[in-house]
C-alpha positions as CSV (number, residue, x, y, z in Angstrom):
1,X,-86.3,73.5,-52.3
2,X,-84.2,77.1,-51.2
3,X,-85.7,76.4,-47.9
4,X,-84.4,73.0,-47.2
5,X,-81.0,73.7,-48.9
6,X,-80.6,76.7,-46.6
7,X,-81.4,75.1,-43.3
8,X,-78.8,72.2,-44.7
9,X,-76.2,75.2,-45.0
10,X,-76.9,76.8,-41.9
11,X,-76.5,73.1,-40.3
12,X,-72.9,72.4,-41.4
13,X,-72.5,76.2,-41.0
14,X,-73.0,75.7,-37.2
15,X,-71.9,72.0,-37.3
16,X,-68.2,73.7,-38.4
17,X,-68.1,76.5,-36.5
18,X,-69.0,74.3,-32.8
19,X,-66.7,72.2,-34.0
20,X,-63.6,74.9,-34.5
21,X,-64.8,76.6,-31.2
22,X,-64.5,73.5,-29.3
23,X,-61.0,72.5,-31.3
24,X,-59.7,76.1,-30.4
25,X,-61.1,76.0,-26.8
26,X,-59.4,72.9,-26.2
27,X,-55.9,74.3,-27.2
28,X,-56.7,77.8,-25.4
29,X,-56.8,75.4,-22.6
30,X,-53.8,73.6,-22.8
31,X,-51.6,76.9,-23.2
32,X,-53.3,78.0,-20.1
33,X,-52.2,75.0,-18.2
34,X,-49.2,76.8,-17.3
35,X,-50.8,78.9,-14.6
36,X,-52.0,75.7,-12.6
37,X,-50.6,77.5,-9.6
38,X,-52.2,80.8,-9.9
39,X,-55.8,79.2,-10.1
40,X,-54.6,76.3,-8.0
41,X,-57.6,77.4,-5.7
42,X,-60.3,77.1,-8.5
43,X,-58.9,73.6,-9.5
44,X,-58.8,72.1,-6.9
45,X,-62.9,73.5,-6.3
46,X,-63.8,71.8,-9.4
47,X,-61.6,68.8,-8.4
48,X,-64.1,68.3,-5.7
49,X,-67.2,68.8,-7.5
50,X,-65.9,66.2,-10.2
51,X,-64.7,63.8,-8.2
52,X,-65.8,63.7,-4.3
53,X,-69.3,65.2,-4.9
54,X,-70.1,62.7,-7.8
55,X,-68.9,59.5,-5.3
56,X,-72.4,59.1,-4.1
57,X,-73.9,58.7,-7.4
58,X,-71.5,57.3,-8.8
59,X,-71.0,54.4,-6.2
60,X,-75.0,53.4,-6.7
61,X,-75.1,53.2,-10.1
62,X,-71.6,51.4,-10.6
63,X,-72.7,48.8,-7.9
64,X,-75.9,48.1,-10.1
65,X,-74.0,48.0,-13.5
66,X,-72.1,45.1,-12.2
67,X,-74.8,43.7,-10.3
68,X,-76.8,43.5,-13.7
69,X,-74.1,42.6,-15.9
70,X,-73.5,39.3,-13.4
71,X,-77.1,38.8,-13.3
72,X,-77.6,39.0,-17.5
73,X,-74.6,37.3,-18.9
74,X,-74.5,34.9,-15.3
75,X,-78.2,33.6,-15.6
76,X,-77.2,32.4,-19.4
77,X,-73.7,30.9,-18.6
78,X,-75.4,28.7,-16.0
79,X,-77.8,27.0,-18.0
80,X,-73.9,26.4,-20.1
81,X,-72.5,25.0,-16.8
82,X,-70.6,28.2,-17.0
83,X,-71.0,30.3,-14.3
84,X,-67.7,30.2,-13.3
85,X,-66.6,32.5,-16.2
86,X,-69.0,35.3,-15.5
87,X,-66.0,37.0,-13.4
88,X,-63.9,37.2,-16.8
89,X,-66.9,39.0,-18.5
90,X,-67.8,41.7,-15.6
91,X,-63.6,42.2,-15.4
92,X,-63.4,42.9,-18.9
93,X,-66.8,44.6,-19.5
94,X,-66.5,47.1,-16.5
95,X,-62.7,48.0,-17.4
96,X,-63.0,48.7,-21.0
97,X,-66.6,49.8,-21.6
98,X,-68.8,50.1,-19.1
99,X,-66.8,51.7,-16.3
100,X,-65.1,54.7,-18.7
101,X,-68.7,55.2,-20.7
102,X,-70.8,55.0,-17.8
103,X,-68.7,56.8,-15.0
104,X,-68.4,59.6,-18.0
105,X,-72.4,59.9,-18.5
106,X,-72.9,60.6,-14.8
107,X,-70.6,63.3,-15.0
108,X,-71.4,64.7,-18.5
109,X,-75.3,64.6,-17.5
110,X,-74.7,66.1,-13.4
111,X,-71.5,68.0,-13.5
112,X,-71.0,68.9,-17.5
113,X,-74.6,70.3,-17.4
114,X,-73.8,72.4,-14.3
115,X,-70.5,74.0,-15.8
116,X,-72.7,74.7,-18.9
117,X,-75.4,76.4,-17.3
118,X,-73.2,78.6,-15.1
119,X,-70.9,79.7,-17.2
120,X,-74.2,80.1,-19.6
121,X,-75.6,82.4,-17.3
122,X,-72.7,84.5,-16.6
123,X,-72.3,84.9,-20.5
124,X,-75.9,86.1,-20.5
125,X,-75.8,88.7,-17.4
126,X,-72.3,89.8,-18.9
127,X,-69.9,88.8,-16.2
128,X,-67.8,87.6,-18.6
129,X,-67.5,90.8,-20.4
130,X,-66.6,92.5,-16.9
131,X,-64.2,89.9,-16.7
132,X,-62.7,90.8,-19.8
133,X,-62.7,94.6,-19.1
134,X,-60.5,93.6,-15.8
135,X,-57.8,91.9,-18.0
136,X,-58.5,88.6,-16.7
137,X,-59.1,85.5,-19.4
138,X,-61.7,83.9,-18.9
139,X,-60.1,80.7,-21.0
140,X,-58.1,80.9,-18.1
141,X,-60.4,81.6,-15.2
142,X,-63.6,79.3,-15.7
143,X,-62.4,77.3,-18.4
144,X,-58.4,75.8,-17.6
145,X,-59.9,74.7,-13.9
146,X,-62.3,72.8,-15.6
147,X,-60.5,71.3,-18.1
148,X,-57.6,70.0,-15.6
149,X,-60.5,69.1,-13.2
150,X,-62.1,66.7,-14.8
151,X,-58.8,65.4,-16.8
152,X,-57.5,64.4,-13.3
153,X,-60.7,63.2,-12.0
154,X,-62.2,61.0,-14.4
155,X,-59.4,58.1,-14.6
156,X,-59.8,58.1,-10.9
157,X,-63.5,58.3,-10.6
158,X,-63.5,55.4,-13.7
159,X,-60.9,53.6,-11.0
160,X,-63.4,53.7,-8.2
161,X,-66.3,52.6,-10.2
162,X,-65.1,49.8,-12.0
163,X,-64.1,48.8,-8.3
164,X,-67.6,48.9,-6.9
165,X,-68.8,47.3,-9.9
166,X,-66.5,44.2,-10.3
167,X,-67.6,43.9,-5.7
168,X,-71.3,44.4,-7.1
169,X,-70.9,41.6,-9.5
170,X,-69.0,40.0,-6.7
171,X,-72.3,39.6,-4.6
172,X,-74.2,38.7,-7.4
173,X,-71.7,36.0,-8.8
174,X,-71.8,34.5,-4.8
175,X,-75.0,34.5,-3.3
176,X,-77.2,34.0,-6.7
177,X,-74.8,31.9,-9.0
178,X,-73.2,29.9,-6.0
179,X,-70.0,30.8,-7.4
180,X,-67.3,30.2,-4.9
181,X,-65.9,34.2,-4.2
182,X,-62.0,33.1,-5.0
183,X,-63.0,31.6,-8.4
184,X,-64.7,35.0,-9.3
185,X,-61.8,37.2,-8.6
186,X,-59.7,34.4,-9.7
187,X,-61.1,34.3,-13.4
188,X,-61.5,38.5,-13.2
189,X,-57.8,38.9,-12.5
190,X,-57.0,36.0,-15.1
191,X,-59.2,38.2,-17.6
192,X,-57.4,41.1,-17.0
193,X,-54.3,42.4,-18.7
194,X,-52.2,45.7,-18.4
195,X,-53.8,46.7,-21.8
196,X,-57.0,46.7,-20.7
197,X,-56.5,48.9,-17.9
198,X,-54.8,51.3,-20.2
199,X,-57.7,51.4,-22.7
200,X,-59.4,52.2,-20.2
201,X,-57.7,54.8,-18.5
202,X,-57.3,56.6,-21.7
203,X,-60.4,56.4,-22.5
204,X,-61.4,58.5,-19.2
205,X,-59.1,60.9,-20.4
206,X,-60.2,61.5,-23.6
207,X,-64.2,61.8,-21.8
208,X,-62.9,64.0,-19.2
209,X,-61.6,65.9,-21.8
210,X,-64.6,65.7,-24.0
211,X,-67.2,66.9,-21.4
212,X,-65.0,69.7,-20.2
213,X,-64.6,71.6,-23.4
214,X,-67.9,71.3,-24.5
215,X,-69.8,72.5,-21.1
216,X,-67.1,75.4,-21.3
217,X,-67.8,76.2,-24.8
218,X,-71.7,76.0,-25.0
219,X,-71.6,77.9,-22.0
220,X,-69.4,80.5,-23.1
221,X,-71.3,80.8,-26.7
222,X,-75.0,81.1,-24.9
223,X,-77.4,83.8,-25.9
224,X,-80.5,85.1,-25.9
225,X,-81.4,85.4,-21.6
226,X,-82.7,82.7,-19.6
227,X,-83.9,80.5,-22.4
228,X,-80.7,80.7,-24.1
229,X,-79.0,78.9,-20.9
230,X,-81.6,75.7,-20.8
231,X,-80.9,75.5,-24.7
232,X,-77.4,75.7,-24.4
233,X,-77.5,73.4,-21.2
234,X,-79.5,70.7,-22.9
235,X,-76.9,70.8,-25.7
236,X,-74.1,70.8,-23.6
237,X,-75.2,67.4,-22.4
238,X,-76.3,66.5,-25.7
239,X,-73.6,66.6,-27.8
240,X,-70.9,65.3,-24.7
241,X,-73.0,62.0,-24.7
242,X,-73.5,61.5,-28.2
243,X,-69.7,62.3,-28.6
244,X,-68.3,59.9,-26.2
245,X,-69.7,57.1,-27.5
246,X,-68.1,58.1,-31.0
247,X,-64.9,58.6,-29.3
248,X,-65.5,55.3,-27.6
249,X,-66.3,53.5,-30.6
250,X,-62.8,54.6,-32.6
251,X,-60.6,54.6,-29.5
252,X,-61.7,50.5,-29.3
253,X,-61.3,49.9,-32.8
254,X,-57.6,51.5,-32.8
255,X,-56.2,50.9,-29.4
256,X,-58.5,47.9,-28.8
């Protein structure tokens, strides 16, 4: 009985703790924002890895999420006579769900994992204490360029990928559903209102800002060598996805 009621203290012992770290990383961050210009260089590095490095894999699964989505809800609105909707689904399916979640995943799990593990293993080999012995803040070095990185990036990664989505449904919709291409982006427009693409849009923020803290943090707070870097990589990605979908769920059921 000790022994389970001490690991359950030791859980919300470290449940509390990550959680502060991350709460007080995040506004570290946001006072730090104020010397954009001085690490203008690094941002705009991370910019690229976030956004232009990620287009490849982003593109290819987008195009399949809307490709699949036409296909599923498509094949059962035609046995309706109601194919012709399917554009209203994919519109507002890809805009308020599946393009923020998804486009998020892809970077929490290729980008969000790589910040983790190299900022894991400069904690490890103690870089980040010679950083600290130089007077330079490294809340401001490896963490702010991140953070502004992927809070710029994201709504317009989630832009493109909804995009190539809604033209993956496109094909789909036209040349399995013989729906007429100007009645699918007819009804997908119809669908679609300013709301929507705010919802959206916010909710890219909130992710971008949701994988950035917590790769910087875990990587910051690894220990223990080699083997503390996989744990805290596998975490990193861990707790980002299971997080956005809880921010996902009460960011629809308020702003929805």
């Amino acid at each position: 009985m000790k022994t389970i009621l001490k690991r359950i203290e030791a859980f919300f012992a470290d449940l509390f703790t990550t959680a502060g770290g991350m709460v007080l990383l995040f506004l570290q961050c946001l006072l730090e924002v104020k010397f954009l210009v001085s690490n203008g260089r690094r941002i705009i590095k991370q910019m690229l890895e976030v956004g232009w490095n990620t287009l490849p894999l982003a593109s290819m699964i987008a195009l399949f999420t809307g490709m699949i989505t036409t296909l599923q809800t498509g094949v059962e609105l035609k046995k309706l006579g109601l194919q012709q909707q399917v554009g209203t689904i994919v519109g507002l399916s890809l805009v308020r769900e599946m393009g923020p979640v998804f486009t998020a995943f892809i970077v929490a799990a290729r980008v969000g994992a790589s910040w983790a593990a190299e900022i894991g293993t400069m904690s490890v080999s103690e870089e980040i204490d010679a950083l600290r012995s130089l007077g330079i803040r490294p809340v401001r070095f490896l963490a702010m360029p991140r953070f502004v990185a992927a809070v710029t990036m994201q709504p317009i990664l989630t832009v493109y990928s909804v995009i190539v989505g809604m033209w993956g449904g496109a094909l789909v919709a036209i040349h399995y559903l013989n729906v007429p291409s100007g009645v699918y982006y007819k009804k997908l427009y119809q669908a679609l209102e300013m709301k929507d693409i705010t919802l959206g849009l916010w909710k890219a923020v909130v992710f971008g800002t949701i994988l950035s803290i917590i790769s910087c943090y875990t990587g910051l707070t690894t220990e223990n060598g080699a083997e503390g870097v996989g744990r805290s990589t596998t975490r990193s990605v861990v707790i980002t996805l299971s997080l956005i979908l809880v921010a996902d769920y009460f960011i629809t059921r308020f702003m929805g």
